[in-house]
VONU-847123 format. One line per field, with one value per residue (C-alpha): x, y, z; residue number from 1; residue in one letter; chain. Coordinates in Angstrom, 1 decimal. Last residue first. Example, Ala and Ser with C-alpha at 12.3 -4.5 7.8 and 13.67 -1.06 7.14 Angstrom:
<kedos>
u 13.7 12.3 .
v -1.1 -4.5 .
w 7.1 7.8 .
ketor 2 1 .
lolo s a .
zalo A A .
</kedos>
This chain:
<kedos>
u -16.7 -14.9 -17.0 -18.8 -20.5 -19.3 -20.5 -18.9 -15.3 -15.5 -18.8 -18.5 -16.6 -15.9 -14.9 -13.0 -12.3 -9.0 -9.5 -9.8 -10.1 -9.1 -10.1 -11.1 -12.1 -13.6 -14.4 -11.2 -11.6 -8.9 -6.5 -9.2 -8.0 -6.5 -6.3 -4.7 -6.1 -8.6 -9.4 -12.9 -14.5 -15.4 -14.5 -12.4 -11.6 -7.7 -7.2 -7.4 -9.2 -12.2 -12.5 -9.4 -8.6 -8.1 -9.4 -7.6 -9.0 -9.1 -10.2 -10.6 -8.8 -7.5 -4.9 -4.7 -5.9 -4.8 -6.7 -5.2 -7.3 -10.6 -13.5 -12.7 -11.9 -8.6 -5.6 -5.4 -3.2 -3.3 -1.9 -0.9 -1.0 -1.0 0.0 -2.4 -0.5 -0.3 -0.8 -2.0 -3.8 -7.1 -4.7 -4.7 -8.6 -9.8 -11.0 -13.3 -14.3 -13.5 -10.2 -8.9 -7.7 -5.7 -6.3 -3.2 -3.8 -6.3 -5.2 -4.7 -2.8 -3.9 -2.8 -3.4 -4.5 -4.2 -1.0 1.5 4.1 3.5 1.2 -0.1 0.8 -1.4 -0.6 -2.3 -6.0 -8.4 -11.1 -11.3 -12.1 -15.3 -17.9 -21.3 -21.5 -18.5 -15.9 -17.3 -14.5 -14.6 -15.9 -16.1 -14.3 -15.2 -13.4 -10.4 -8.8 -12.0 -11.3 -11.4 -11.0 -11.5 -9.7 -11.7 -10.9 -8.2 -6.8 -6.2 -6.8 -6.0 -7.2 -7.0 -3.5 -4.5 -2.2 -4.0 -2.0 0.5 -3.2 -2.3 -1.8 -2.3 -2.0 -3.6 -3.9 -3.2 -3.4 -6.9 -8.2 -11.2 -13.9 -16.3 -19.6 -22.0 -21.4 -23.5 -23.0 -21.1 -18.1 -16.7 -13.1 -14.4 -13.0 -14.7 -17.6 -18.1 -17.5 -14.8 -13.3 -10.4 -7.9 -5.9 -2.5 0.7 4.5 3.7 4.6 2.2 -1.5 -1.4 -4.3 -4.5 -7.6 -10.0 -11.9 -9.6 -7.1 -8.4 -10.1 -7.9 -7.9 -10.3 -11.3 -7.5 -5.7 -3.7 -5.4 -3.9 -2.9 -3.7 -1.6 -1.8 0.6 -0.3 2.9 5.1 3.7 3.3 1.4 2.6 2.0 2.0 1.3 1.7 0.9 0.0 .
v -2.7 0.0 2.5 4.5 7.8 11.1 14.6 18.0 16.5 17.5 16.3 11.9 11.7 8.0 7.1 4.0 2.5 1.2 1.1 4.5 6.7 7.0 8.9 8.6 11.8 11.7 15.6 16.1 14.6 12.3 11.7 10.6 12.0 9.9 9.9 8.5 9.2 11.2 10.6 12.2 15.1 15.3 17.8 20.4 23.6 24.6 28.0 31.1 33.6 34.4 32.9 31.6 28.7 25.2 25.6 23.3 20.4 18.5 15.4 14.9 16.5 13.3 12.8 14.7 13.7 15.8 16.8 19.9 20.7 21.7 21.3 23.1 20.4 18.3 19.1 16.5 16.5 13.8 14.1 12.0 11.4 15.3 16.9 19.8 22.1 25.3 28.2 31.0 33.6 31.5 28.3 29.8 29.1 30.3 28.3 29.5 26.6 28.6 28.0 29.3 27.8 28.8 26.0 24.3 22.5 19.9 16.9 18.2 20.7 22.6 25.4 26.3 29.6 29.2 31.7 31.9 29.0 29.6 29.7 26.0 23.1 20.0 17.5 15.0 16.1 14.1 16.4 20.0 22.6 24.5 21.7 20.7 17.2 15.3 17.8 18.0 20.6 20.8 17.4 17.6 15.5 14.1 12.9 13.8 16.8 18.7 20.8 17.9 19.2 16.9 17.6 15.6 12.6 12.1 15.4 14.8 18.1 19.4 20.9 19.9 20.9 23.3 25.4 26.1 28.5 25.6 23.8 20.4 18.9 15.4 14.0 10.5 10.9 7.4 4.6 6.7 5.8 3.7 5.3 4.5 6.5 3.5 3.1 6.4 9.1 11.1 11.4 8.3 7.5 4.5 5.9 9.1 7.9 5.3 7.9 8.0 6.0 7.5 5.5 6.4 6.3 6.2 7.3 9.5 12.9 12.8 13.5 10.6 10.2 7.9 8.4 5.5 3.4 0.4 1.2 3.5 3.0 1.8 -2.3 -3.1 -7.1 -7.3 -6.4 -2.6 -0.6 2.8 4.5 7.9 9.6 12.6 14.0 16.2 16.7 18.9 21.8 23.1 20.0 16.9 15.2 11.4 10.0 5.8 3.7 0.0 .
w -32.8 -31.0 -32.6 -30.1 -31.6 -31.3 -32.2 -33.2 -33.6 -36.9 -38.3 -39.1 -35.6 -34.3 -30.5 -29.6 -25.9 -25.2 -21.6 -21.3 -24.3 -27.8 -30.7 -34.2 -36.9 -39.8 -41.0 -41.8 -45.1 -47.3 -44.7 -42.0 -38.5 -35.9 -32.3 -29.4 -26.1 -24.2 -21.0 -19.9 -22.2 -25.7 -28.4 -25.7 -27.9 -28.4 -28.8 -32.0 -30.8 -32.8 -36.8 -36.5 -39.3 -38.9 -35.4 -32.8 -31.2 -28.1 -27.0 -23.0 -20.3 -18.0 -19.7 -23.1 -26.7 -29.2 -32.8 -35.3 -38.3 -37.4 -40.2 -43.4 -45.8 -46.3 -44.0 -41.3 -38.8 -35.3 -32.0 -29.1 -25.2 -24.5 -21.1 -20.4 -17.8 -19.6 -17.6 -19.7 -17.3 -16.9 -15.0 -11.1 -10.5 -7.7 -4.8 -1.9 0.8 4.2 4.4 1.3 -2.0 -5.2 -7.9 -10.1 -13.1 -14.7 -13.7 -9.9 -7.9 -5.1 -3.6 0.0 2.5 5.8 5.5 8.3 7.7 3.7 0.6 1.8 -0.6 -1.7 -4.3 -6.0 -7.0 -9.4 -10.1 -11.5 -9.2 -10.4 -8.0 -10.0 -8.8 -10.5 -9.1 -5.1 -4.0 -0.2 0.8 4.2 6.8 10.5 13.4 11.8 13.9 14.1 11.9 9.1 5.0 2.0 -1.6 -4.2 -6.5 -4.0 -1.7 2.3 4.2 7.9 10.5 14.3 14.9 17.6 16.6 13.4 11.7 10.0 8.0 8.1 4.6 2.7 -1.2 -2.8 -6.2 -8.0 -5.2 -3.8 -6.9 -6.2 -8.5 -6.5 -8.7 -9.2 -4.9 -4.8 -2.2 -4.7 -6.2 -4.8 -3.6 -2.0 2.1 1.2 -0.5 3.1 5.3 7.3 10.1 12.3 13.3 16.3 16.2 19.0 19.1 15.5 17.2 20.2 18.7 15.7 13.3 10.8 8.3 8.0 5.8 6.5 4.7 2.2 -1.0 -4.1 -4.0 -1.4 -2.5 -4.3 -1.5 -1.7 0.1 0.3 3.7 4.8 7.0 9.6 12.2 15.2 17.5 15.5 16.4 12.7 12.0 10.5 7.3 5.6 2.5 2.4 -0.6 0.0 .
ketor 244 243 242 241 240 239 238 237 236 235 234 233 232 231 230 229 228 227 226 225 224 223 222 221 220 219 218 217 216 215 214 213 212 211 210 209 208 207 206 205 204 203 202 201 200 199 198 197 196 195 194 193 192 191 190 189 188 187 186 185 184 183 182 181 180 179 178 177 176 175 174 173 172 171 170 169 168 167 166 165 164 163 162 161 160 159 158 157 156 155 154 153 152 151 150 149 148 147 146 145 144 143 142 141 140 139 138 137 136 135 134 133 132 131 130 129 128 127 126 125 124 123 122 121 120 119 118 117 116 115 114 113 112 111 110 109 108 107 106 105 104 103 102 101 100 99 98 97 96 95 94 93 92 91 90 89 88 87 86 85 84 83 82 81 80 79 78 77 76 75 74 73 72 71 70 69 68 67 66 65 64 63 62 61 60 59 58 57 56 55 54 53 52 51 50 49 48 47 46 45 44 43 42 41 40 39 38 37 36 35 34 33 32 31 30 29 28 27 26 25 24 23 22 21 20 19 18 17 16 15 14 13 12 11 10 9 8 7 6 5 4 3 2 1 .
lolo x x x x x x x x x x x x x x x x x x x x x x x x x x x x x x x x x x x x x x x x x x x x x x x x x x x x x x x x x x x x x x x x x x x x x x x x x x x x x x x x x x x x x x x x x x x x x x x x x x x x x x x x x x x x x x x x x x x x x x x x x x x x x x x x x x x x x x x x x x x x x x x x x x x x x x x x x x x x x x x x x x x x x x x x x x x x x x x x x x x x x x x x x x x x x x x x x x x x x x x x x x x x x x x x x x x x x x x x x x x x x x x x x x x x x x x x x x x x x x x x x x x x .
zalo A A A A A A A A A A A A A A A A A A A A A A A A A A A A A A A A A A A A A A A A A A A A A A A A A A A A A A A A A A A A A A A A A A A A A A A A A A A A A A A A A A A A A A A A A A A A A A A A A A A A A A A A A A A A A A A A A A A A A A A A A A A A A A A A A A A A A A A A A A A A A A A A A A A A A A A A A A A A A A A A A A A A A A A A A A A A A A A A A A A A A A A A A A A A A A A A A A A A A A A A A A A A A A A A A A A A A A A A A A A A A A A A A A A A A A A A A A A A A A A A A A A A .
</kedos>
């Protein structure tokens, strides 16, 4: 199992979450709980969480696990609490305790009309006297606060997407340029400006390889998880499965 582990500014508060790693549990946390240590790490409490914490989930649904706590598992204890109480462990979402991890809130909720983007993996606070926190996930890097307020740090040009592989095409006037990028879907780029020229997302989750028709740009194929195949008669307007 994966460990991640912080301690508060008075050195005697320390938090850790653990990542199942049996085959029954594989990507919640050990045991549904946070570890929670009050005197430097000599002794730990777990504390049990809820169930769509524990899962991963983005909501209260078990359809919605997603298990990933092995892929973006981050922690941090707010240094102006002296108390040590709060803290925050990032997965799918970022969670906050005050109350020193007897219960969490889900401060970003991605998949149920939250503005952060999902799937976070590291957490940073501004400095020793600053509650505020950055947070950095699949889709860039968020500025956070205390009380639940995050602003977006990626509007002013910063480029995080990371692209699997492209495609060109340069028959016809649909778009011209096609990437898929983890985590941030299928993307195309005009073939000619008709506003600002930018990438566009085509269709959301995990985009992969891709492929545009030599003879028309219209016919487009992309990649997603699992090997999953997408087909695009209109320029990446709409999609239809076509792993068959």
């Amino acid at each position: 199992s994966d460990v991640y582990k912080r301690q508060s500014s008075d050195g005697t508060h320390v938090y850790t979450v653990l990542t199942d790693g049996g085959s029954a549990a594989f990507g919640t946390l050990l045991n549904a709980s946070v570890y929670v240590s009050t005197d430097t790490g000599a002794t730990w409490t777990a504390k049990g969480v809820s169930a769509q914490m524990a899962q991963d989930c983005t909501d209260s649904t078990a359809a919605t696990c997603l298990k990933q706590w092995w892929y973006e598992s981050a922690v941090a204890v707010d240094p102006t609490d002296t108390t040590g109480n709060t803290a925050y462990v990032a997965g799918v979402d970022t969670w906050q305790t005050t109350d020193g991890g007897n219960t969490w809130t889900d401060m970003t909720n991605a998949y149920t009309g939250g503005s952060v983007h999902s799937d976070h993996h590291a957490l940073a606070f501004q400095g020793k006297s600053s509650s505020s926190f950055y947070v950095g996930n699949d889709g860039g890097v968020w500025l956070a606060t205390k009380t639940g307020t995050f602003t977006d740090l990626n509007a002013g040009g910063l480029n995080t997407i990371q692209f699997y592989g492209g495609s060109i095409g340069d028959v016809g006037p649909d778009a011209q340029l096609y990437g898929g990028a983890q985590d941030n879907g299928e993307d195309q780029y005009p073939r000619s400006a008709t506003g600002t020229a930018q990438w566009n997302l085509s269709l959301g989750g995990d985009g992969g390889f891709t492929a545009v028709d030599y003879t028309n740009n219209a016919i487009v194929y992309e990649e997603q998880t699992r090997g999953a195949i997408n087909k695009s008669t209109d320029g990446g307007v709409n999609w239809a499965p076509a792993s068959n």
